[in-house]
GUZAFI-644018 format. One line per 10 residues: number of its first residue (from 0); their letters; for each residue x, z negated, y of C-alpha. Coordinates in nm, 2 decimals, always signed. Layout:
NUM	A	X:Z:Y | ...
// end
This chain:
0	XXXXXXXXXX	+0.99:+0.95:-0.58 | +1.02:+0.67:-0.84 | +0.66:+0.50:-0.98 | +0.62:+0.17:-0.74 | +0.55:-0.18:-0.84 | +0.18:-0.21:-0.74 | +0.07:-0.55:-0.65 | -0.30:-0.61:-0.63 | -0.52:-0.86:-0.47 | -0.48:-1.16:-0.24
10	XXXXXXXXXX	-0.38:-0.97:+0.07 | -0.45:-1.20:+0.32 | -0.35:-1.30:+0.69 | -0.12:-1.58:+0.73 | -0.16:-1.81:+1.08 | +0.17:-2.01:+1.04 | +0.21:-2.33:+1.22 | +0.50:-2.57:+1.22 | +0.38:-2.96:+1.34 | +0.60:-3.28:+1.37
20	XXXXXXXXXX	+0.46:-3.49:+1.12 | +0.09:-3.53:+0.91 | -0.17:-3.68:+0.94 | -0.39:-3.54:+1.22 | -0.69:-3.70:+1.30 | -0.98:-3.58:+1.44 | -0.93:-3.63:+1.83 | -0.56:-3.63:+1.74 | -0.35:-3.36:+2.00 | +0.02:-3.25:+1.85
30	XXXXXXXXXX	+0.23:-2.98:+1.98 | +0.22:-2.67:+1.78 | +0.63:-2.58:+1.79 | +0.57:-2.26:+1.55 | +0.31:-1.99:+1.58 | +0.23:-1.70:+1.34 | +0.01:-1.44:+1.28 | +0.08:-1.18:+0.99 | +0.11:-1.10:+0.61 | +0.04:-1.37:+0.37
40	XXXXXXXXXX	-0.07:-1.41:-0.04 | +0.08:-1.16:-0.23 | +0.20:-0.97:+0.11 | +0.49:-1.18:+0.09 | +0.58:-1.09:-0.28 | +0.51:-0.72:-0.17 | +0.78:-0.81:+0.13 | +1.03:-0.92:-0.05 | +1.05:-0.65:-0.35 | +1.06:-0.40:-0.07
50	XXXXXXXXXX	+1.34:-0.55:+0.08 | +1.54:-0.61:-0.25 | +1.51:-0.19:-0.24 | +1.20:-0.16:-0.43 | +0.93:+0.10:-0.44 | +0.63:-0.11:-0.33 | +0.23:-0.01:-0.33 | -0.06:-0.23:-0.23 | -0.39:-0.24:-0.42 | -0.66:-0.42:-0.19
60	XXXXXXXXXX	-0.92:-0.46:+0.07 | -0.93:-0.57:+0.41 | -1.17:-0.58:+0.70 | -1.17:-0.33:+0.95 | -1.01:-0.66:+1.23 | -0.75:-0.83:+1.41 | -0.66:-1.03:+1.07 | -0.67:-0.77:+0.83 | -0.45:-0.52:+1.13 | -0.20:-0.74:+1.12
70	XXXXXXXXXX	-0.15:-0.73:+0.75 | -0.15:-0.41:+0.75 | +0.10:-0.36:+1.02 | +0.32:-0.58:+0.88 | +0.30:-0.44:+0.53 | +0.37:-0.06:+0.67 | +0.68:-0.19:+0.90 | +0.85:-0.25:+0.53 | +0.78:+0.07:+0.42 | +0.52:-0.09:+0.21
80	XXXXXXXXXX	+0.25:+0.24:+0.06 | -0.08:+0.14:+0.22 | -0.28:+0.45:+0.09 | -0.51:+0.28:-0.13 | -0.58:+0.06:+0.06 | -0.96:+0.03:+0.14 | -1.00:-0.10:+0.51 | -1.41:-0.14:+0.59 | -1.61:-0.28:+0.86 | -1.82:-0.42:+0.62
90	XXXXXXXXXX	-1.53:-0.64:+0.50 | -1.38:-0.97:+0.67 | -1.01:-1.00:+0.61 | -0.93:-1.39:+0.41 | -0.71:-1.60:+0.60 | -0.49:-1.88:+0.54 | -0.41:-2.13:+0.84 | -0.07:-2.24:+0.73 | +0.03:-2.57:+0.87 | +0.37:-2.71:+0.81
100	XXXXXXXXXX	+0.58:-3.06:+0.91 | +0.89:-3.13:+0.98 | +0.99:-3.18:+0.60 | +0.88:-2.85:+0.56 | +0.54:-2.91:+0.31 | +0.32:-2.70:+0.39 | -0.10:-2.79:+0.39 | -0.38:-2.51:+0.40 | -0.67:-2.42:+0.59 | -0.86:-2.12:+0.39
110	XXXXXXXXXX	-1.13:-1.89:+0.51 | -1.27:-1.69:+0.22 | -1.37:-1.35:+0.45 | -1.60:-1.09:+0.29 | -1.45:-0.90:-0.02 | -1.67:-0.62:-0.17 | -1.44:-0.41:-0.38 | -1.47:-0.55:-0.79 | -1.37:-0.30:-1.01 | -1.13:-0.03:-1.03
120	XXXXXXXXXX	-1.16:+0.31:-0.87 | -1.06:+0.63:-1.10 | -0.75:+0.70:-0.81 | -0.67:+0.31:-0.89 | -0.65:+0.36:-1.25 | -0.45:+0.63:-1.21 | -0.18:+0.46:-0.99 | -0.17:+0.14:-1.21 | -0.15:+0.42:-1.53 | +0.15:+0.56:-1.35
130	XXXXXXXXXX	+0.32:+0.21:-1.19 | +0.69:+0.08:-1.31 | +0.52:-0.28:-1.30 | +0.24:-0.45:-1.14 | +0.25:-0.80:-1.04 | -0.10:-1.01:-0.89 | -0.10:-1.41:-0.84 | -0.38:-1.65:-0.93 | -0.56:-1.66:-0.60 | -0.91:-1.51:-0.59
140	XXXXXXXXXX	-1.14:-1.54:-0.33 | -1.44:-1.40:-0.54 | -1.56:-1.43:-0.88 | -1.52:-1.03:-0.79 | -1.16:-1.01:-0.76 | -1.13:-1.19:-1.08 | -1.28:-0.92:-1.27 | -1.08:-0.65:-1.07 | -0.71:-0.79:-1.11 | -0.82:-0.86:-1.50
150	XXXXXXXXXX	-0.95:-0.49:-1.55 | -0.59:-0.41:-1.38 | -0.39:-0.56:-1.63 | -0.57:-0.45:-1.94 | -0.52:-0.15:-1.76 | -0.14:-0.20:-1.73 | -0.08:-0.29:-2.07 | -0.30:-0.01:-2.24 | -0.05:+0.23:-2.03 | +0.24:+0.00:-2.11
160	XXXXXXXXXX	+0.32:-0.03:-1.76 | +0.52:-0.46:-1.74 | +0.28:-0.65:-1.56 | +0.40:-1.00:-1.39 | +0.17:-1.31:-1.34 | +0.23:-1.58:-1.09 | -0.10:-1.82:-1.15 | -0.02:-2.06:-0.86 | -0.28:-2.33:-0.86 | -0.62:-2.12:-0.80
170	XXXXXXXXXX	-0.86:-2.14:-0.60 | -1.03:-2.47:-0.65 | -1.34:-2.39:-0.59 | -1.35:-2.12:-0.88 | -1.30:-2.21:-1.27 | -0.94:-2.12:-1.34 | -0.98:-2.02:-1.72 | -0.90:-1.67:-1.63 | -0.53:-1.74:-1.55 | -0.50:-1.78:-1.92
180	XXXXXXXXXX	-0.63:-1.44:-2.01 | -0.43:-1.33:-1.77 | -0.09:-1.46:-1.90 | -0.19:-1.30:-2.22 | -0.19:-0.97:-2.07 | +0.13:-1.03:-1.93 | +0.49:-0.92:-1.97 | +0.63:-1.22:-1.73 | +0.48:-1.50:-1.66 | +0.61:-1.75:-1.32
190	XXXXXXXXXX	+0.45:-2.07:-1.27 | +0.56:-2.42:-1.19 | +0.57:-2.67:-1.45 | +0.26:-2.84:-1.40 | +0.09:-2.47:-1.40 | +0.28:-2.36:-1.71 | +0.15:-2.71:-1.90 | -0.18:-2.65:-1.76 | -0.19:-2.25:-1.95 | -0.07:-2.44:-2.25
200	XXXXXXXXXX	-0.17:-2.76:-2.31 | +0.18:-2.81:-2.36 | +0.35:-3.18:-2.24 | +0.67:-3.05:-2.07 | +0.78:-2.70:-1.93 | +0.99:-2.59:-2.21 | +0.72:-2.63:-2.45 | +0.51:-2.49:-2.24 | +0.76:-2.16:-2.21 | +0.79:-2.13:-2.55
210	XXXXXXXXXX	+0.39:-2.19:-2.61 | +0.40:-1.90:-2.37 | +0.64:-1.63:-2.51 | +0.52:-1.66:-2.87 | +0.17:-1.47:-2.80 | +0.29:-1.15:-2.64 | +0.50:-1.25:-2.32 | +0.81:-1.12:-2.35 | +0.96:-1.37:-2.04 | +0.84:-1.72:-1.86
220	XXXXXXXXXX	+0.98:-1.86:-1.57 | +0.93:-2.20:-1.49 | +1.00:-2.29:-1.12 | +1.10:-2.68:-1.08 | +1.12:-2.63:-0.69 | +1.50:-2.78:-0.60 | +1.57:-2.84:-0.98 | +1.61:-2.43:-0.97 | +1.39:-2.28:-1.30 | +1.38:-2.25:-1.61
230	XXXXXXXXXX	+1.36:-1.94:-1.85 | +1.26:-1.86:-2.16 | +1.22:-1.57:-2.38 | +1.12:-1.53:-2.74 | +1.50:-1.59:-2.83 | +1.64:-1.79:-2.56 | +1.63:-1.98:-2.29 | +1.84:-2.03:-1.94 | +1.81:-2.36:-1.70 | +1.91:-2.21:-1.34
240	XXXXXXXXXX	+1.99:-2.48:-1.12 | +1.90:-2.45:-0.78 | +2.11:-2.45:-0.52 | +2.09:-2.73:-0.21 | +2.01:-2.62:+0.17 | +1.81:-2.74:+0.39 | +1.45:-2.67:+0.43 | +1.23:-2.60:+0.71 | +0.95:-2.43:+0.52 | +0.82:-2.41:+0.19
250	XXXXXXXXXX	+0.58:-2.20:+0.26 | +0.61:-1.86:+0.01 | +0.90:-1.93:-0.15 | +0.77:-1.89:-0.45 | +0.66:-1.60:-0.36 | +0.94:-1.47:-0.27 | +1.11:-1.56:-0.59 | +0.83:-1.37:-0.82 | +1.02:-1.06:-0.67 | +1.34:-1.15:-0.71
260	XXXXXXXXXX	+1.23:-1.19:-1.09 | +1.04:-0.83:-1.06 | +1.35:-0.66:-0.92 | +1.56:-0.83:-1.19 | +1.34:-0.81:-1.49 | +1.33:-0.42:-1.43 | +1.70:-0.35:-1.38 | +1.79:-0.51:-1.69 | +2.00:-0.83:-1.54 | +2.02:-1.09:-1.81
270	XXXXXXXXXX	+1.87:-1.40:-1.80 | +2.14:-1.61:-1.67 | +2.18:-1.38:-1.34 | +1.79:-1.32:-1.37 | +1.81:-1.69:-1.28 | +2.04:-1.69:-1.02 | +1.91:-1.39:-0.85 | +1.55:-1.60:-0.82 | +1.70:-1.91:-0.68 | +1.93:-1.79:-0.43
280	XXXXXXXXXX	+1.59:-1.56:-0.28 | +1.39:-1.93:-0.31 | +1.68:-2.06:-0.12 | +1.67:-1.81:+0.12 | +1.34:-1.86:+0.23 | +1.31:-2.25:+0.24 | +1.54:-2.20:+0.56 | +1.28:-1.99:+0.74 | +0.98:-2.05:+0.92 | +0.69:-1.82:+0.80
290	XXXXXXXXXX	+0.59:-1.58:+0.57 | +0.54:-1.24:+0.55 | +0.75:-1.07:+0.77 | +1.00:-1.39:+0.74 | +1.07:-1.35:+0.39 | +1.44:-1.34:+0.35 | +1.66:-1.01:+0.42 | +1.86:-0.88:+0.14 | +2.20:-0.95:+0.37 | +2.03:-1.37:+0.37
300	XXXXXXXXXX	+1.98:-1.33:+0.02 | +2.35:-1.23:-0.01 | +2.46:-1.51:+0.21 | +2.33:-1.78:-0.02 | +2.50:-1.62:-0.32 | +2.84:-1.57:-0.14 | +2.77:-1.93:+0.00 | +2.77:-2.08:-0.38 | +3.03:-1.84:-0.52 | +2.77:-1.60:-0.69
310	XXXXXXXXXX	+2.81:-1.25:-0.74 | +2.65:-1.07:-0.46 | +2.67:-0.71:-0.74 | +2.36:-0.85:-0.89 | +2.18:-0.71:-0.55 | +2.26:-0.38:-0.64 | +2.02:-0.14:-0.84 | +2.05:+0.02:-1.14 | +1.96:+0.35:-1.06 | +1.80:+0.42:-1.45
320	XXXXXXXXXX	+1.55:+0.16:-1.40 | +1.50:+0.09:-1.07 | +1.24:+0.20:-0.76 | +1.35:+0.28:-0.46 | +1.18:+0.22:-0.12 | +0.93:+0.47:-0.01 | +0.80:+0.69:+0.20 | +0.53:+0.58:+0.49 | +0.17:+0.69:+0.35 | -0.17:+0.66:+0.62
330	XXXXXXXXX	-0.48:+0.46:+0.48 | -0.78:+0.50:+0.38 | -1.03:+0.40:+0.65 | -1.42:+0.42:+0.53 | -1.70:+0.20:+0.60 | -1.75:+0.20:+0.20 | -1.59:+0.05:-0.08 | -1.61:+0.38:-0.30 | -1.28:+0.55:-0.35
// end
Protein backbone atom coordinates (compact mmCIF):
# COMPACT_ATOMS: atom_id res chain seq x y z
CA UNK A 1 0.00 0.00 0.00
CA UNK A 2 1.34 3.54 -0.69
CA UNK A 3 2.59 5.84 2.55
CA UNK A 4 -0.67 8.09 3.53
CA UNK A 5 -0.95 11.72 4.01
CA UNK A 6 -1.26 11.88 7.84
CA UNK A 7 -3.11 14.77 9.16
CA UNK A 8 -2.84 15.40 12.88
CA UNK A 9 -4.78 17.28 15.34
CA UNK A 10 -8.06 19.28 15.42
CA UNK A 11 -10.41 16.30 15.00
CA UNK A 12 -13.44 17.67 16.17
CA UNK A 13 -17.32 17.27 15.96
CA UNK A 14 -19.07 19.61 13.75
CA UNK A 15 -23.05 20.54 14.89
CA UNK A 16 -23.99 22.36 11.58
CA UNK A 17 -26.90 24.69 11.58
CA UNK A 18 -28.28 26.78 8.77
CA UNK A 19 -30.49 30.01 10.25
CA UNK A 20 -32.37 32.83 8.19
CA UNK A 21 -30.52 35.69 9.10
CA UNK A 22 -28.08 37.05 12.33
CA UNK A 23 -28.43 38.45 15.00
CA UNK A 24 -30.13 36.27 17.67
CA UNK A 25 -30.89 37.65 20.80
CA UNK A 26 -31.25 36.21 23.81
CA UNK A 27 -34.99 35.22 24.12
CA UNK A 28 -34.86 35.38 20.24
CA UNK A 29 -36.65 31.84 18.68
CA UNK A 30 -35.58 31.17 14.76
CA UNK A 31 -36.20 28.02 12.89
CA UNK A 32 -33.23 25.87 12.53
CA UNK A 33 -33.74 24.72 8.53
CA UNK A 34 -30.34 22.64 8.59
CA UNK A 35 -29.15 20.13 11.18
CA UNK A 36 -25.71 18.33 11.45
CA UNK A 37 -23.83 16.26 13.53
CA UNK A 38 -20.35 14.83 12.25
CA UNK A 39 -16.71 15.37 11.17
CA UNK A 40 -15.37 18.81 11.47
CA UNK A 41 -11.56 20.71 11.84
CA UNK A 42 -9.18 18.92 9.96
CA UNK A 43 -11.82 15.90 9.33
CA UNK A 44 -12.85 17.77 6.56
CA UNK A 45 -9.37 18.18 4.92
CA UNK A 46 -8.91 14.43 5.78
CA UNK A 47 -12.48 13.98 3.67
CA UNK A 48 -11.61 15.57 0.95
CA UNK A 49 -7.95 14.08 0.16
CA UNK A 50 -9.63 10.78 0.47
CA UNK A 51 -12.12 11.48 -1.97
CA UNK A 52 -9.65 13.11 -4.49
CA UNK A 53 -8.14 9.16 -4.26
CA UNK A 54 -5.71 9.72 -1.57
CA UNK A 55 -4.29 7.48 1.03
CA UNK A 56 -5.45 9.19 4.16
CA UNK A 57 -4.43 8.51 8.08
CA UNK A 58 -5.57 10.32 11.22
CA UNK A 59 -3.28 11.28 14.03
CA UNK A 60 -5.50 12.32 17.16
CA UNK A 61 -7.55 11.85 20.20
CA UNK A 62 -11.10 11.75 20.94
CA UNK A 63 -13.37 10.91 23.90
CA UNK A 64 -14.76 7.67 24.31
CA UNK A 65 -18.81 9.68 23.27
CA UNK A 66 -21.48 10.45 21.16
CA UNK A 67 -19.31 13.54 19.60
CA UNK A 68 -16.15 11.89 19.21
CA UNK A 69 -18.35 8.45 17.60
CA UNK A 70 -19.54 10.41 15.17
CA UNK A 71 -16.20 11.63 13.96
CA UNK A 72 -14.99 8.59 13.96
CA UNK A 73 -17.77 7.08 11.94
CA UNK A 74 -17.69 9.44 9.63
CA UNK A 75 -13.89 9.43 9.09
CA UNK A 76 -14.02 5.36 8.60
CA UNK A 77 -17.14 5.60 6.03
CA UNK A 78 -14.27 7.31 3.66
CA UNK A 79 -11.92 4.78 4.14
CA UNK A 80 -10.20 7.15 6.25
CA UNK A 81 -7.14 4.74 8.58
CA UNK A 82 -8.31 5.31 12.18
CA UNK A 83 -5.71 2.93 13.82
CA UNK A 84 -3.87 5.48 15.75
CA UNK A 85 -6.24 6.89 16.83
CA UNK A 86 -6.44 7.04 20.66
CA UNK A 87 -10.24 7.02 21.75
CA UNK A 88 -10.39 7.31 25.97
CA UNK A 89 -12.97 7.79 28.50
CA UNK A 90 -10.89 10.00 30.05
CA UNK A 91 -11.11 12.36 27.03
CA UNK A 92 -14.10 14.75 25.98
CA UNK A 93 -14.33 15.06 22.24
CA UNK A 94 -14.07 19.38 21.07
CA UNK A 95 -16.96 20.55 19.29
CA UNK A 96 -17.76 23.29 17.08
CA UNK A 97 -21.51 24.51 16.92
CA UNK A 98 -21.57 25.69 13.43
CA UNK A 99 -24.17 28.26 12.75
CA UNK A 100 -24.78 29.55 9.24
CA UNK A 101 -27.26 32.35 7.43
CA UNK A 102 -28.75 32.61 4.56
CA UNK A 103 -25.67 34.37 2.91
CA UNK A 104 -23.93 31.53 3.87
CA UNK A 105 -21.20 33.13 6.66
CA UNK A 106 -20.74 31.01 8.98
CA UNK A 107 -20.37 32.11 13.09
CA UNK A 108 -18.91 29.59 15.88
CA UNK A 109 -19.82 28.25 19.05
CA UNK A 110 -16.57 26.23 20.52
CA UNK A 111 -16.39 23.82 23.34
CA UNK A 112 -12.77 23.04 24.17
CA UNK A 113 -13.44 19.11 25.48
CA UNK A 114 -10.62 17.35 27.38
CA UNK A 115 -7.45 16.61 25.33
CA UNK A 116 -4.61 14.67 27.17
CA UNK A 117 -2.35 13.30 24.47
CA UNK A 118 0.94 16.08 24.05
CA UNK A 119 3.66 14.48 22.64
CA UNK A 120 4.35 11.91 20.18
CA UNK A 121 4.23 8.16 20.72
CA UNK A 122 7.25 5.89 19.22
CA UNK A 123 4.26 4.10 16.75
CA UNK A 124 3.55 7.96 15.82
CA UNK A 125 6.92 8.70 14.97
CA UNK A 126 7.18 5.95 13.01
CA UNK A 127 4.03 6.66 10.81
CA UNK A 128 4.91 10.43 10.38
CA UNK A 129 8.79 8.91 9.50
CA UNK A 130 7.19 6.80 6.92
CA UNK A 131 4.12 9.46 5.63
CA UNK A 132 4.08 10.84 1.80
CA UNK A 133 3.03 14.26 3.54
CA UNK A 134 1.39 15.48 6.55
CA UNK A 135 -0.79 18.40 6.69
CA UNK A 136 -2.26 19.98 10.44
CA UNK A 137 -4.16 23.53 10.66
CA UNK A 138 -3.68 26.22 13.20
CA UNK A 139 -6.44 25.29 15.59
CA UNK A 140 -5.31 24.06 19.09
CA UNK A 141 -7.39 23.52 21.80
CA UNK A 142 -4.45 23.04 24.35
CA UNK A 143 -1.21 24.63 24.90
CA UNK A 144 -0.64 20.60 24.61
CA UNK A 145 -1.57 20.04 21.11
CA UNK A 146 0.72 22.86 20.29
CA UNK A 147 3.64 21.12 21.34
CA UNK A 148 2.43 17.76 19.71
CA UNK A 149 1.65 19.05 16.03
CA UNK A 150 5.17 21.12 16.40
CA UNK A 151 7.17 17.89 17.48
CA UNK A 152 5.29 16.33 14.31
CA UNK A 153 6.70 18.60 11.85
CA UNK A 154 10.23 18.70 13.05
CA UNK A 155 9.60 15.30 12.82
CA UNK A 156 8.41 15.44 9.12
CA UNK A 157 11.08 17.47 7.96
CA UNK A 158 14.03 15.55 9.72
CA UNK A 159 12.54 12.40 7.65
CA UNK A 160 11.96 14.70 4.69
CA UNK A 161 8.45 13.69 4.59
CA UNK A 162 6.40 17.51 2.71
CA UNK A 163 4.52 18.86 5.37
CA UNK A 164 1.48 21.41 4.58
CA UNK A 165 0.31 24.22 6.97
CA UNK A 166 -3.10 25.83 6.92
CA UNK A 167 -2.77 28.44 10.11
CA UNK A 168 -6.45 29.67 9.87
CA UNK A 169 -6.97 32.32 12.44
CA UNK A 170 -6.17 30.32 15.89
CA UNK A 171 -7.60 29.86 18.66
CA UNK A 172 -8.05 33.26 20.29
CA UNK A 173 -7.68 32.43 23.42
CA UNK A 174 -4.04 31.00 22.95
CA UNK A 175 -0.86 33.15 21.75
CA UNK A 176 -0.53 32.38 18.04
CA UNK A 177 3.31 32.82 17.72
CA UNK A 178 3.63 29.23 17.07
CA UNK A 179 1.93 29.35 13.54
CA UNK A 180 5.13 31.07 12.58
CA UNK A 181 7.40 28.19 13.61
CA UNK A 182 5.31 26.23 12.06
CA UNK A 183 5.40 27.77 8.54
CA UNK A 184 9.09 27.49 8.92
CA UNK A 185 8.83 23.87 9.16
CA UNK A 186 6.79 23.77 6.25
CA UNK A 187 6.88 22.68 2.67
CA UNK A 188 3.34 24.53 1.73
CA UNK A 189 2.01 26.98 3.43
CA UNK A 190 -2.25 28.03 2.84
CA UNK A 191 -3.59 30.96 4.56
CA UNK A 192 -5.75 33.88 3.62
CA UNK A 193 -4.27 37.13 3.04
CA UNK A 194 -4.82 38.68 6.27
CA UNK A 195 -3.11 35.31 7.82
CA UNK A 196 -0.27 35.28 5.36
CA UNK A 197 0.50 39.34 6.37
CA UNK A 198 0.04 38.38 9.85
CA UNK A 199 3.18 35.34 9.58
CA UNK A 200 5.01 38.08 7.80
CA UNK A 201 4.58 41.40 8.74
CA UNK A 202 4.32 41.86 5.22
CA UNK A 203 1.56 44.76 3.81
CA UNK A 204 -0.16 42.80 0.97
CA UNK A 205 -0.38 38.97 0.12
CA UNK A 206 2.20 38.79 -2.46
CA UNK A 207 4.72 40.22 -0.25
CA UNK A 208 3.71 38.22 2.16
CA UNK A 209 4.14 34.94 -0.27
CA UNK A 210 7.35 35.86 -1.20
CA UNK A 211 8.41 36.88 2.57
CA UNK A 212 7.20 33.28 2.91
CA UNK A 213 9.01 31.13 0.25
CA UNK A 214 12.47 32.78 0.73
CA UNK A 215 13.10 30.91 4.31
CA UNK A 216 12.56 27.23 3.38
CA UNK A 217 8.95 27.02 1.94
CA UNK A 218 9.07 25.66 -1.20
CA UNK A 219 5.07 26.81 -2.02
CA UNK A 220 2.42 29.56 -0.43
CA UNK A 221 -1.02 29.71 -1.33
CA UNK A 222 -2.83 32.64 -0.57
CA UNK A 223 -6.73 32.20 -0.58
CA UNK A 224 -8.61 35.59 -1.47
CA UNK A 225 -12.08 33.76 -0.94
CA UNK A 226 -14.11 34.61 -4.46
CA UNK A 227 -11.01 36.50 -5.82
CA UNK A 228 -9.69 32.61 -6.29
CA UNK A 229 -5.71 32.46 -4.77
CA UNK A 230 -2.75 33.32 -5.19
CA UNK A 231 0.62 31.32 -5.56
CA UNK A 232 3.94 31.70 -5.11
CA UNK A 233 7.01 29.78 -5.23
CA UNK A 234 10.69 30.73 -4.87
CA UNK A 235 10.62 31.43 -8.77
CA UNK A 236 7.12 32.24 -9.58
CA UNK A 237 3.98 33.06 -9.03
CA UNK A 238 0.23 32.20 -10.37
CA UNK A 239 -3.06 34.45 -9.57
CA UNK A 240 -6.03 31.72 -9.96
CA UNK A 241 -9.14 33.42 -10.31
CA UNK A 242 -12.06 31.99 -8.77
CA UNK A 243 -14.76 30.90 -10.37
CA UNK A 244 -18.63 32.48 -9.55
CA UNK A 245 -21.51 30.09 -8.01
CA UNK A 246 -23.64 30.61 -5.60
CA UNK A 247 -23.09 29.97 -2.08
CA UNK A 248 -24.99 28.44 0.68
CA UNK A 249 -22.13 27.64 2.96
CA UNK A 250 -18.77 28.72 3.66
CA UNK A 251 -18.23 26.66 6.07
CA UNK A 252 -14.80 24.31 5.30
CA UNK A 253 -14.09 25.45 2.12
CA UNK A 254 -10.94 26.18 2.88
CA UNK A 255 -10.55 23.19 4.08
CA UNK A 256 -11.43 21.52 1.51
CA UNK A 257 -9.14 23.37 -0.83
CA UNK A 258 -5.82 22.65 1.53
CA UNK A 259 -6.40 19.07 -0.10
CA UNK A 260 -6.97 19.91 -3.31
CA UNK A 261 -3.42 21.68 -2.96
CA UNK A 262 -2.05 18.30 -1.06
CA UNK A 263 -3.28 16.06 -3.90
CA UNK A 264 -1.81 18.46 -6.46
CA UNK A 265 1.37 19.43 -4.87
CA UNK A 266 2.26 15.62 -4.71
CA UNK A 267 1.31 14.62 -8.26
CA UNK A 268 3.49 17.20 -9.72
CA UNK A 269 0.60 19.52 -11.46
CA UNK A 270 2.12 22.84 -12.11
CA UNK A 271 1.18 25.84 -10.54
CA UNK A 272 -1.27 27.21 -12.91
CA UNK A 273 -3.52 23.85 -12.70
CA UNK A 274 -2.34 23.54 -8.97
CA UNK A 275 -4.51 26.73 -8.90
CA UNK A 276 -7.34 25.61 -10.69
CA UNK A 277 -7.55 22.33 -9.20
CA UNK A 278 -7.96 24.39 -5.55
CA UNK A 279 -10.61 26.74 -6.74
CA UNK A 280 -12.93 24.57 -8.49
CA UNK A 281 -12.81 22.09 -4.97
CA UNK A 282 -13.51 25.75 -2.98
CA UNK A 283 -16.28 26.07 -5.44
CA UNK A 284 -17.59 22.95 -4.94
CA UNK A 285 -18.11 23.15 -1.42
CA UNK A 286 -19.59 26.79 -1.04
CA UNK A 287 -22.74 25.13 -2.77
CA UNK A 288 -23.20 22.59 0.07
CA UNK A 289 -24.52 22.70 3.39
CA UNK A 290 -22.02 21.18 5.98
CA UNK A 291 -18.91 19.74 6.51
CA UNK A 292 -17.39 16.71 6.94
CA UNK A 293 -19.24 14.20 5.23
CA UNK A 294 -20.50 17.19 2.77
CA UNK A 295 -17.28 18.05 1.38
CA UNK A 296 -17.51 17.85 -2.31
CA UNK A 297 -17.44 14.39 -4.41
CA UNK A 298 -14.75 14.09 -6.88
CA UNK A 299 -17.71 13.72 -9.74
CA UNK A 300 -18.93 17.78 -8.06
CA UNK A 301 -15.46 18.68 -8.24
CA UNK A 302 -15.54 17.60 -11.92
CA UNK A 303 -18.74 19.36 -12.56
CA UNK A 304 -17.36 22.80 -11.61
CA UNK A 305 -14.36 22.30 -13.95
CA UNK A 306 -16.40 21.00 -16.94
CA UNK A 307 -18.86 23.91 -15.90
CA UNK A 308 -15.91 26.65 -16.58
CA UNK A 309 -14.27 24.74 -19.46
CA UNK A 310 -11.40 23.26 -17.31
CA UNK A 311 -9.78 20.17 -17.83
CA UNK A 312 -11.30 17.56 -15.78
CA UNK A 313 -7.47 15.16 -16.52
CA UNK A 314 -6.10 17.22 -13.68
CA UNK A 315 -8.39 14.80 -11.32
CA UNK A 316 -6.57 11.97 -12.31
CA UNK A 317 -3.39 10.54 -10.36
CA UNK A 318 -0.12 10.09 -11.32
CA UNK A 319 0.48 6.78 -10.31
CA UNK A 320 4.55 7.60 -9.45
CA UNK A 321 3.69 9.97 -6.85
CA UNK A 322 0.43 9.53 -5.78
CA UNK A 323 -1.47 7.55 -2.63
CA UNK A 324 -4.18 5.65 -3.15
CA UNK A 325 -7.21 5.06 -0.85
CA UNK A 326 -6.87 2.49 1.74
CA UNK A 327 -7.76 -0.27 3.35
CA UNK A 328 -10.33 -0.05 6.63
CA UNK A 329 -8.06 -0.40 9.93
CA UNK A 330 -9.92 -0.94 13.75
CA UNK A 331 -8.88 1.60 16.53
CA UNK A 332 -7.29 1.75 19.26
CA UNK A 333 -9.63 1.84 22.26
CA UNK A 334 -7.72 2.30 25.82
CA UNK A 335 -8.66 4.25 28.81
CA UNK A 336 -4.91 5.67 28.50
CA UNK A 337 -3.21 7.97 26.46
CA UNK A 338 0.07 5.77 26.22
CA UNK A 339 0.49 4.17 22.78
Amino acid sequence: MPAPVIVIADLIADLSMHIPAFPVQATDLQRVTYLQLGPGGSCNTAIMAARLGLNVMCLGELGYDAFGEAVLEGLQSEGIDCGHIVVSPAVRTPVAGVVVDSAGEPAYLGYQGELRVNALSESWRQEIRNACAIFADGWAETEGVIALVLEAFREAKAAGVPTFFDPGPGNPSLNNEWHKEMASLSHVVLANEKESMRLTGARDALSAGQALVAADTKLVVVKRDVAGCLLVTPDQFEIAPGYPVPVVDATGAGDSLAAGVVFGHLNGLPLPSLGVLANAIGAAKVQKRGTGLNVPTRSEVLAVLKRFGEDGSILEANEEVACSKPERSGLIIDASVDD
